[in-house]
N, C-alpha and C positions, 0 to 999 in steps of 0.2 A: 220734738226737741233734738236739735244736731250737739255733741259732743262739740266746743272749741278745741281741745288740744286729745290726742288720742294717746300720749303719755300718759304713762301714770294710771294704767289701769285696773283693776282688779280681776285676778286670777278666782278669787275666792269671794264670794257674798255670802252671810247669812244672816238671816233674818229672825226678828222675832215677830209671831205673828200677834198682835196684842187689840185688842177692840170687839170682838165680835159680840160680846154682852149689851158691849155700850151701846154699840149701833144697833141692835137691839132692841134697846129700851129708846135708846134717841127716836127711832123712828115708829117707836109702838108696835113692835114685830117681837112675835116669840123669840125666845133665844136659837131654838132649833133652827128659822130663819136666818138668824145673827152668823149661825156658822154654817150653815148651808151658802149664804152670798160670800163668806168667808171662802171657801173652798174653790169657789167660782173665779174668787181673786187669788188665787192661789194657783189655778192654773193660765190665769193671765200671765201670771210674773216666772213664771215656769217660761213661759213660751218667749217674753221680753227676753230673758238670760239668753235663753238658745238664741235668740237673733243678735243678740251682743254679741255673741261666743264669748259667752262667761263660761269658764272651767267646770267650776263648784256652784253651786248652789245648795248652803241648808239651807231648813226650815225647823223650826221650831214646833213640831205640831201637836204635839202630848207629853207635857211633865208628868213626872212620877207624881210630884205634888195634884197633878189635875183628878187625883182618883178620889180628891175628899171632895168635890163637886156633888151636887145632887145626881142620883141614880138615873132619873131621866135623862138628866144631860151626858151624863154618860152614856148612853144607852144609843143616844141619838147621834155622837160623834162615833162610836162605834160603829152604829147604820152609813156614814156619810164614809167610814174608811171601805166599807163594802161594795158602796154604790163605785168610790173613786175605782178600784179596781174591778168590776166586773162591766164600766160603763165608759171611764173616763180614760186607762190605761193604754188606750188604742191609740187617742191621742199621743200623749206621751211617747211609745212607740215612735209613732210618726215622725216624730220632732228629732228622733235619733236620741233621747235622752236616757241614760243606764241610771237606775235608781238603788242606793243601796242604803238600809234601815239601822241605825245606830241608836241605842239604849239598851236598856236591861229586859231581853227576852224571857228570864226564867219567872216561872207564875199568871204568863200570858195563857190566856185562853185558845183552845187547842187552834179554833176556828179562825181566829185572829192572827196568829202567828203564822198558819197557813196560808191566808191574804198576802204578809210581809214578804214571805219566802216566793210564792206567785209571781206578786210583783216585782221584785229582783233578781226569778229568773227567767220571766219573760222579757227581761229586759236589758240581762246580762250580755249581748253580742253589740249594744251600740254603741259608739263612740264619738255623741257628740256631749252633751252636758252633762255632769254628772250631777242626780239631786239625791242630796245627803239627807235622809228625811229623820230627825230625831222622835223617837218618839216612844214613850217608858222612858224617857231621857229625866237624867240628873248630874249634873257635870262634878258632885261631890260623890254620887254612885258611882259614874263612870272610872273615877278615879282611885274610891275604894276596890272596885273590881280586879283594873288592872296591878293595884300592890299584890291584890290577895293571890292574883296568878301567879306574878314573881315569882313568891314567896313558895307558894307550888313547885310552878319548875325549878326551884332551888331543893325543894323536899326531894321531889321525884329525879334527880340529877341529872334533868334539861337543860339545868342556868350552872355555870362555875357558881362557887360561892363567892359573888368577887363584887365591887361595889358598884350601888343603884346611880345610875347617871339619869339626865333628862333624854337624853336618845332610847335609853331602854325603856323608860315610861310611855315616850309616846310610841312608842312600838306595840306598847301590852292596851293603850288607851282605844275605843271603839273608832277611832277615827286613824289608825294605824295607815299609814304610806297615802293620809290626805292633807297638802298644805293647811298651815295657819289662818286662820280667814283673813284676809286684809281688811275688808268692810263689817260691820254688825251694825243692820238696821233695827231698831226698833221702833212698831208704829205707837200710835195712841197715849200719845206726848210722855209715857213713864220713862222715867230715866235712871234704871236700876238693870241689871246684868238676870236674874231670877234665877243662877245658877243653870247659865246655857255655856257650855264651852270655856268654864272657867279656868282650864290649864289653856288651853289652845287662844284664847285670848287674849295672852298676855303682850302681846305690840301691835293687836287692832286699830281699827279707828274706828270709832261710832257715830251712827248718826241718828236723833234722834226726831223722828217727825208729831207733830199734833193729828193727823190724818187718822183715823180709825181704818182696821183691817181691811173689811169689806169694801172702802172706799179708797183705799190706795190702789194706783193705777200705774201702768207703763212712765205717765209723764214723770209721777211719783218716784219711781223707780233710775227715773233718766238723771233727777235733778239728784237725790241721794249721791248716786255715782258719781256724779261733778262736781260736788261737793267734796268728796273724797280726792277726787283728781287736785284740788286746790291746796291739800294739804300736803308739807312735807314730813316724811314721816325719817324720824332718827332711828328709832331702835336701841335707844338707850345713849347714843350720842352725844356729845358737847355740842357739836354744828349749831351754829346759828341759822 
């Protein structure tokens, strides 16, 4: 699929990755399969970005809420973050893409967290994509965290005591000196926010597909983005 007009692009993509149960159960495959092909599509659309030269790229990959899942599935999305970094991270390399992990690390698992820090700093010298990987993520956590910092460096005499603006939030938030996303896809036709990026949000544009995770593809990806290019976005404007 060729772009018609190359205005109007996005800097920013992120995603929500939503379906991997369903496809799943749609095609009578364990769940562990469900997000196993999930991941597989995950580094498709990694690779699509980098050939766009998209900027940013999140993802969506572990809410905080995902820990009340069954223990299995936990278990097993855990095995697939190990495999992606001891198997798949080469790739990524390659691609020139720097990866950096945004949620709430405190209470992770030593061995987990070791993975995260791996991965972003083997990957810390390249400079073409960057992928924003959330994950422990909660965009009402992310936001309590950054007050409670403030609030810190106002104790510990960091911060004047002088008034909370939106420049000093986003500065204390996990997503600190990365644009606002212009696009939020979400797959598997839901059409609700789950609490991804709800400061950083606030003058997106969404798109929402019927496509399950696993089965979202590059053309997927091409048409989302065009979609987006068709829109004009005010930013709180009167313009018609």
């Amino acid at each position: 699929m060729e772009f018609t007009q190359i205005h109007n692009f996005p800097d920013h993509v992120a995603i929500i990755m939503d379906g991997n149960r369903r496809w799943a159960e749609k095609n009578n495959k364990d769940v562990s399969q469900g997000h196993k092909t999930g991941a597989k599509t995950l580094l498709k659309i990694v690779r699509a970005a980098s050939e766009l030269n998209i900027k940013y790229l999140t993802l969506y990959s572990f809410s905080i809420e995902n820990w009340k899942r069954p223990v299995s599935e936990i278990k097993n999305l855990m095995n697939l973050l190990k495999t992606f970094v001891v198997s798949d991270l080469s790739l990524i390399k390659d691609l020139n893409v720097k990866i950096r992990v945004i949620g709430n690390s405190t209470g992770l698992d030593r061995d987990i967290f070791n993975l995260i820090k791996k991965a972003e700093a083997l990957t810390s010298s390249n400079t073409g994509l960057n992928l924003i990987a959330a994950f422990n993520y909660s965009g009402r956590n992310e936001i309590t965290r950054a007050l409670n910092k403030i609030i810190t460096d106002v104790r510990d005499g960091k911060l004047d005591n002088c008034v909370i603006d939106e420049e000093m939030i986003s500065q204390y938030l996990d997503t600190a000196n990365i644009p606002d996303p212009d696009l939020i896809i979400r797959t598997s036709g839901e059409k609700r926010i789950s609490n991804f990026l709800l400061w950083q949000c606030a003058y997106s544009e969404f798109v929402f597909v019927d496509t399950l995770w696993p089965d979202f593809d590059e053309v997927s990806f091409r048409k989302a983005i065009s979609q987006y290019q068709g829109r004009e976005r005010r930013f709180g404007s009167d313009a018609l």
